[in-house]
Steps between C-alpha positions, in 0.01 A plus 500: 500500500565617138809469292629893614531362882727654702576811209409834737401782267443852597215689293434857541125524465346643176148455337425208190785325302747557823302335802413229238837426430496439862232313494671246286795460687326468813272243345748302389652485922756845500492646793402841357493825730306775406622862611186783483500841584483581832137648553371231323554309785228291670315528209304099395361360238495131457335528139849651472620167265852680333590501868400147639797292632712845578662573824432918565695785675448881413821737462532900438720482202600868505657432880833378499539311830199269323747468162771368734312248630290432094890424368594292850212305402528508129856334570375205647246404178481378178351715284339864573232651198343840487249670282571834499596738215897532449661654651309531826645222689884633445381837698395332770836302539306156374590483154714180350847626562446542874323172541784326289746659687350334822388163336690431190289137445202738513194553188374791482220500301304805370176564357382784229307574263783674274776333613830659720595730130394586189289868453168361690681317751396756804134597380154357660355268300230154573473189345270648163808724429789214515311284256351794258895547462580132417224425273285269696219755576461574154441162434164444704188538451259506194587628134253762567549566842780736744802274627360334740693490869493126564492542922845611593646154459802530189656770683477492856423170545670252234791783345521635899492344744511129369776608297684624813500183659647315237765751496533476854526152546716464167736770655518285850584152275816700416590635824470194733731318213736815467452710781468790288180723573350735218234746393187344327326823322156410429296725253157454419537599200774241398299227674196580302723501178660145627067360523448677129864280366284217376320826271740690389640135339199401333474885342845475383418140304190688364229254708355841712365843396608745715064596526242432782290184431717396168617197644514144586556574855282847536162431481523476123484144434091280524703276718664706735285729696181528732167501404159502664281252625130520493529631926724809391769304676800385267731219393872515370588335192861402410529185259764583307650216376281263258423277725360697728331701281302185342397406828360845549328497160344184613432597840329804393295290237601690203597369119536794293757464253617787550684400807697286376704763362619625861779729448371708242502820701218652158253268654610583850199730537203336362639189664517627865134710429346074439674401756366759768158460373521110564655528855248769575227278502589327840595535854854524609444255764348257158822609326711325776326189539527431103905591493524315836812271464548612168839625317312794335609708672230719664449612814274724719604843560478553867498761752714494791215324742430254217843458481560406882217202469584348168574163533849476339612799750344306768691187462832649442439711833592815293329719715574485900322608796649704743346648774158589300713622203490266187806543298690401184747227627826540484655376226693320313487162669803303558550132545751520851481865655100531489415839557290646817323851534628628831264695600240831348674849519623600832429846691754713358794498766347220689876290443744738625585380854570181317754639222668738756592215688573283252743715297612666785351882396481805763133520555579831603626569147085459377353705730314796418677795580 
């Protein structure tokens, strides 16, 4: 079911933050079409997961006949969102203006790197390139160490295509209430600069140093980071307030006085050096069962097939089965409109007898020439 049931969104299909964008809305019940190239057709791969829950057709954008028919279809939905860089969609007669023309109520949503202006705006560029520009890359990793790429998950994922959908679903509060569609430019780079906000505060109030590994919240700190267990495996430590951080202290069996004294960031060092020592002389798995029900804070750092048996995950059904795949849920749960996984990805194409009819498209109008 999902909260977004009945909202019909077109998506032209891209690669990362885009198809997870649709991901989302799908997940949460939209009734998301997805639009690929033409000789991609037929093509399947359930393991596909940004395109679970999608309906599918194929188009030639470049042939104007299939245009037609994109905008008689585009008129009929409530939000379209493409992924392309700008510029490209308005030469092949997809762009905002001729989709507003045709559906004034209409979102259009569009994902960059760059954004739709500014000197960059129409050069390549990835996920380590949006956040080296907004300071987050620089932030991670070791003092003595390169910037470390953490996965591609601050741009495309949580400043992309995450950020996307908020815009996208913020943009369609306003037009079901006003009837007024609009543009929603999504940049990569502003969305990573909109996850750094909480940052760029604390700098400014003189609580961060703008170095690798100089921080509470870095690495920097005995009481936030990983260290390793006695198996080479490794547990994550974050008891930050006292509390917490007494528990740990007790948990860990240690009563140097020196602890007590847990935000001097001079001691920092020699502290977090005793403290690896101590947890390296047992087994994650020993680790666990001591902070087991405990408020220290600690947990085991797991990899993604640990992760899909621990218990916690197990109970909360956060991963699902479907059809041999085992997947992150969808998410986030809701109290009425409960959300359902449709289905894995679909053949490419395999939907388009369906939509034709539906939205009353010339079939001939998607044929290959």
């Amino acid at each position: 079911m999902g909260p977004l049931q009945g909202i019909k969104i077109v998506e032209f299909s891209g690669i990362g933050p885009g198809p997870y964008c649709g991901m989302l809305l799908a997940d949460l019940g939209a009734d998301v079409i997805r639009i690929s190239r033409k000789e991609t057709e037929g093509l399947e791969n359930k393991f596909d997961i940004h395109n679970r829950s999608k309906r599918t057709i194929t188009a030639d954008l470049k042939n104007k006949e299939s245009v037609k028919e994109l905008l008689k279809l585009i008129e009929q939905v409530d939000v379209v969102f493409e992924g392309f860089r700008p510029g490209v969609m308005e030469k092949l007669g997809l762009g905002p203006d001729e989709c507003l023309k045709v559906n004034p109520k209409l979102v259009y949503g569009r994902m960059t790197g760059w954004g739709q202006d500014g000197p960059m705006a129409k050069l390549a560029g990835h996920d380590i390139n949006y956040i080296s520009l907004s300071g987050a890359l620089n932030s991670m990793g070791r003092k003595d160490s390169n910037p470390i790429p953490p996965l591609n998950l601050i741009g495309d994922y949580g400043g992309g295509g995450m950020h996307l959908a908020f815009g996208i679903v913020s943009g369609l509060i306003h037009a079901l209430k006003t009837g007024e569609g609009q543009v929603v430019d999504s940049a990569m780079v502003d969305g990573s600069l909109s996850l750094m906000s909480f940052f760029y505060s604390l700098k400014e109030m003189g609580h961060w140093e703008d170095n690798r590994e100089s921080n509470l919240l870095d690495g920097f700190a005995h009481f936030y980071d990983t260290y390793q267990c006695s198996d080479n495996k490794y547990i994550a430590v974050g008891s930050i307030e006292p509390q917490f951080y007494s528990e740990l202290l007790e948990k860990l069996e240690i009563d140097d006085e020196q602890f007590k004294d847990q935000h001097n960031k001079e001691k920092w060092p020699e502290l977090k050096e005793k403290m690896a020592a101590k947890i390296k002389l047992k087994s994650r798995s020993e680790w666990v069962e001591i902070f087991s029900g405990s408020d220290a804070c600690v947990s085991p750092v797991l990899n993604m097939e640990e992760a899909q048996k621990h218990p916690h995950n197990l109970v909360r059904d956060a991963f699902t089965n479907i059809d041999g795949f085992n997947q992150p849920n969808a998410s986030p749960r809701y109290s009425v409109t409960n959300l359902e996984i449709k289905h894995n990805a679909k053949a490419v194409g395999s939907d388009q007898d369906d939509i034709y009819e539906e939205f009353n498209l010339r079939k001939k109008a998607f044929m290959k020439d």
